[in-house]
N, C-alpha and C positions, 0 to 999 in steps of 0.2 A: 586625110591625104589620099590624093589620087595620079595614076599615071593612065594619061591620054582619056580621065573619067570612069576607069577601074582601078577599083582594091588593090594593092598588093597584096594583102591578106588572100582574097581570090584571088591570084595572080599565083600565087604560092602552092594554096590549095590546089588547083588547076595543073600546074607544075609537078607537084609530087604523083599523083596520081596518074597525070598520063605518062610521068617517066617509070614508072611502076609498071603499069601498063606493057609497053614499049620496051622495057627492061625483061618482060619474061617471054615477049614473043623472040626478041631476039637470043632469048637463051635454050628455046626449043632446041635448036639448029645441033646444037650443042649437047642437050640431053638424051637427043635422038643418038648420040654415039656410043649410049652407054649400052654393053652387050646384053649385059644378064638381062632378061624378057623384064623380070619383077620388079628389080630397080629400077628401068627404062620406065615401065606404065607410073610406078609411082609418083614417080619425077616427071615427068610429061605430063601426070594428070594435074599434079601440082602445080607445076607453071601455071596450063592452061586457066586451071581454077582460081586461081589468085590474078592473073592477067585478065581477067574475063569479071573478077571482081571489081578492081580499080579501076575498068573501063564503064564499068554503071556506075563505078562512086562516081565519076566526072561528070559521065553523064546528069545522075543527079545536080549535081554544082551548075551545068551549064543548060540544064532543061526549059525550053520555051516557057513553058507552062507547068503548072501546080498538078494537072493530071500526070503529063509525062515525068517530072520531077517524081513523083508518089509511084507511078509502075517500074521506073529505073531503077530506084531505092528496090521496091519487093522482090524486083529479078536478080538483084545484088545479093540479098539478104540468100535465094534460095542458091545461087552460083555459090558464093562463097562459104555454105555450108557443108559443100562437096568437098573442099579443101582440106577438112579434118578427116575425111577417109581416106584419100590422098595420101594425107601427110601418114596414116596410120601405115595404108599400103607399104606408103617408103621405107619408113623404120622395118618395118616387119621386115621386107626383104630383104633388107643393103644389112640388117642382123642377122641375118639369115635365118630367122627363124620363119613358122607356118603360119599366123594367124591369118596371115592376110590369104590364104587356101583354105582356111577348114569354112564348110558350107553353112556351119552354123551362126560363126558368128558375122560372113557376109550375108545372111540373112537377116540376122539380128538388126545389123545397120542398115540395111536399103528400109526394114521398117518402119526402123525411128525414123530416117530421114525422109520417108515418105510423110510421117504420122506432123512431123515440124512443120514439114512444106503447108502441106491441108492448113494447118493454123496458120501460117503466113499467108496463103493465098487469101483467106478467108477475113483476115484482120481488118476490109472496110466492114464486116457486118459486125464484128466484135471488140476490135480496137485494145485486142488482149496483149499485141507487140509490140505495136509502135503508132504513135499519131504523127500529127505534122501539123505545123502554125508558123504562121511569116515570123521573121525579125529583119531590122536593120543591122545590125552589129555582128560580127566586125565588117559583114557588109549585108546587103540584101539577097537573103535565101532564104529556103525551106529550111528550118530544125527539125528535128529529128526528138522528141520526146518519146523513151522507150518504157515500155509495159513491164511487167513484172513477169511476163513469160518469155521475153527477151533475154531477162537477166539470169534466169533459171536457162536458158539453153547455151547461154553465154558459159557461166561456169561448169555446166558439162562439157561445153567444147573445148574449156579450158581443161578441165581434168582429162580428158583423152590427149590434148596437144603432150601434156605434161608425160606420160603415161610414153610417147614415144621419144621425148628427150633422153628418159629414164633409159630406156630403152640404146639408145647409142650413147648415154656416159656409161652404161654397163661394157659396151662392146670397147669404148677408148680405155676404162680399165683393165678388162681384160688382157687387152693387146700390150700391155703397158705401154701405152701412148702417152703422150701429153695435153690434157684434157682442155688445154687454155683455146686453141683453137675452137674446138667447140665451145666455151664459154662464152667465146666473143658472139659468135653467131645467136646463141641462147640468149646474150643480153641487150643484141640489139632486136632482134625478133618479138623479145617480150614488154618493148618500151613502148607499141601502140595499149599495151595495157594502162599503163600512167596515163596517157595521150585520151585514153576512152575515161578514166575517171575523173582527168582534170575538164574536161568538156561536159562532160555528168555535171560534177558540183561544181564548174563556173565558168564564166564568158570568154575565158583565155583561150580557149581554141572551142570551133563549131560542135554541137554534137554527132558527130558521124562516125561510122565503123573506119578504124586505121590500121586493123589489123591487116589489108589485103597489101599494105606498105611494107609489112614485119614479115608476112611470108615471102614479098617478093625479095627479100632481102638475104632470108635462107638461103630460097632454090640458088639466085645469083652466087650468094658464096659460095654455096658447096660446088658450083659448078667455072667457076672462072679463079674465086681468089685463093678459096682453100681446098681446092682440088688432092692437090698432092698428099694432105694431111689425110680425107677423107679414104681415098682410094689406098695409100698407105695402111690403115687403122684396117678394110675390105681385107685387104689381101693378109696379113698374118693373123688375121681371126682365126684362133685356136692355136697359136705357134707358139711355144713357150721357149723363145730361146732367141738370144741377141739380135737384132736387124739393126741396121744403117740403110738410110734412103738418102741416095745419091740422084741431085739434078741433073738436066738434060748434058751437062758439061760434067758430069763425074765429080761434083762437088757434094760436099757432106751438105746435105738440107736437111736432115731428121733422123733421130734414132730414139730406142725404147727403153726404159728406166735398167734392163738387163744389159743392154749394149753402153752404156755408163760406167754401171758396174763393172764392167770386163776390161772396156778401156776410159779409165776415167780422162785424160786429156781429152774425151769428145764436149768437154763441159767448157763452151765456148768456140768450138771449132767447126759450128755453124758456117757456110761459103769457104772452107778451106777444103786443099782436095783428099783425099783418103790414105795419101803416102805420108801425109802429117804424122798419121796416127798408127798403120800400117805400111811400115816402108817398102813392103814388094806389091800392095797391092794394085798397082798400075799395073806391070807386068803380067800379073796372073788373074786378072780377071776376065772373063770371059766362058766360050763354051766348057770349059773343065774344072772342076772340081780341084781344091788341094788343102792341102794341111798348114795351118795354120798353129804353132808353138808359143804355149805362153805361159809366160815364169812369174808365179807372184807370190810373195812369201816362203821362197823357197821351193815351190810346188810348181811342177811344169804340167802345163794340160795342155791337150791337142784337140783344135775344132777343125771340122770339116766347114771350108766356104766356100759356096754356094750362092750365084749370083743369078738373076733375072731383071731382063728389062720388063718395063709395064709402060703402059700408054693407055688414051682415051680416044678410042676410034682410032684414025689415022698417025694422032698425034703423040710423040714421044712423050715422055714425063720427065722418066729419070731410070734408075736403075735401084734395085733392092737387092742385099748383101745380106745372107744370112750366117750366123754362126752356130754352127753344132757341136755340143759336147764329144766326140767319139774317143776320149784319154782311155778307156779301157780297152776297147778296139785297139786303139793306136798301137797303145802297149804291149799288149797282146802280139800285132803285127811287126813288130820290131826287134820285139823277142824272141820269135819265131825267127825271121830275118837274121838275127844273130847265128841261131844255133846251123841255123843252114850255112852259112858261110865258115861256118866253123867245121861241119861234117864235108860239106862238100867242096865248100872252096869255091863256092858259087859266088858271082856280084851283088852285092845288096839290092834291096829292090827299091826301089825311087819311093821316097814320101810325098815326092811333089803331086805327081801327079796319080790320084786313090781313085780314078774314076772306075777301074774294074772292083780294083779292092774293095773297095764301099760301099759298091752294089751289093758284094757277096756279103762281108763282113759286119755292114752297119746298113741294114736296110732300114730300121727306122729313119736315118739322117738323108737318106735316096728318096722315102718317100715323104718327108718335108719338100724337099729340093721341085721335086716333081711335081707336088700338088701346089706348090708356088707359079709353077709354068701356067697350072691351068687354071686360073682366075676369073673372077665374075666379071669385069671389069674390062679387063682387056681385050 
């Protein structure tokens, strides 16, 4: 079957690849917003790399000729290589951790990835990566028959991809986050895997790399659908202690397996606004700090909350709520508070509002609150 004397098979193929394509250029615009230097390059090289990939996969598909067909293929193979240092970059950073600075092991890889290229460029004299032979099925193209040195670069690039997922399901644990988000992203990313084997061992789909499909599907998520989750997870990396992320309208969108615990009615009160769950916290959020009282099992504790907006470039997100232990603090300043109104007859001193207090008295909880303000991110 054909429409207007073309495939849908190619019609499809063609299809995915140039919205792949056209999908990561238009996601630049977008990743250029993000501050921190190291996240930005990652993510930008990323796009670029995987958009710059699935624009030779088409090419290949739509090539005049069997020469141009065979050099769009090689120029894909060496583009899309570049993607798995990329992608390393990004973990590395958006983890915050170094690897993607220490000089060793950015020499390491320009090596290898040099030492790859040389064998791919070199593969009409040796034919150790990949060949190529017509077929008609499922329509009329070049196949793609790969080498045994293909496959061995293949699973290395597989085990470093791997190596940096590992890498941010550490940081969503950490954060105690909710790890589904990234799972989703991990499971659609990882299905040009099936997609490359079922093409291997049979006629159901062409043999061609689809992996530049699975990353263009990342960078888009992290940066349009799962934004909030990702930049959320960023910003309380190392905070041990309750948060609530509040969307552009001060509605509950996200909290961490700690902020559950403290208020369990957040369990389903996803799109509800924060007075559900904390009835002044309309009122008093904003630039000041206050004390927050809460009785449970007979035990009353006192946290310090502590609010920040965050955004991506220009654009708002939502708002982040943190909750601080400070019960001995509080204690402490209450006690105090007593004994003074008792000797001197003075006015109690306000619980509501501890922004002096806090500072002096609980600076570790001041400077959570503070190094919240100052994000990679925003």
């Amino acid at each position: 079957m054909t429409v207007l004397g073309v495939s849908p098979a190619f019609l499809a193929y063609v299809f995915a690849y140039g919205l792949a394509a056209l999908g990561c250029i238009a996601a630049l615009g977008r990743a250029r917003q993000v501050t921190d230097t190291d996240t930005r390059r990652g993510l930008v090289a990323l796009l670029v790399g995987s958009g710059g990939w699935a624009a030779l996969q088409l090419a290949f598909l739509v090539a005049p000729t069997p020469t141009v067909g065979y050099g769009a293929y090689t120029l894909s193979l060496i583009i899309g290589l570049t993607t798995v240092g990329a992608w390393l970059y990004f973990t590395s950073a958006y983890t915050g951790r170094s690897f993607h600075r220490d000089k060793m092991y950015r020499r390491l890889a320009v090596a290898l990835y040099l030492a790859i290229v040389a064998v791919k460029l070199t593969n009409p004299l040796h034919g150790w990566y990949f060949q190529t032979t017509f077929v008609t099925e499922p329509f009329p193209h070049q196949t793609i028959i790969h080498g045994t040195f293909h496959w061995v670069v293949t699973g290395l690039s597989y085990a470093l991809v791997a190596v940096g997922f590992f890498m941010l399901y550490e940081l969503f644990l950490d954060a105690d986050y909710d790890t589904r988000p990234l799972a989703a992203l991990v499971g659609i990313t990882g299905l040009p895997v099936v997609f490359d084997i079922v093409g291997f061992a049979s006629d159901a789909l062409i043999d061609i790399n689809y992996e530049p499909l699975g990353v263009a599907v990342f960078a888009i998520g992290v940066l349009y659908v799962f934004e909030e989750e990702f930049l959320a997870v960023q910003l309380t990396d190392g905070v041990d202690a309750p948060v609530v992320y509040l969307d552009r309208d001060d509605r509950i969108s996200h909290y961490n397996g700690r902020a559950e615990q403290l208020f369990p009615d957040l369990d389903g009160a996803t799109g509800e606004p924060l007075d559900d769950i904390i009835p002044p916290a309309s009122t008093e959020l904003g630039d000041r700090n206050w004390i927050l009282d809460r009785t449970r099992a007979g035990e009353t504790k006192h946290y310090l909350v502590s609010d920040t907006r965050f955004s991506l470039g220009q654009t708002g997100i939502g708002r982040m709520v943190l909750f601080t232990d400070v019960t001995r603090t509080e204690r402490q300043r209450r006690e105090l508070n007593g004994r003074m109104n008792n000797w001197k007859g003075s006015p109690p001193l306000s619980g509501m509002n501890c922004s002096t207090h806090c500072r002096l008295s609980a600076p570790e909880s001041t400077s959570l609150a503070t190094r919240l303000k100052t994000v990679r991110w925003i």
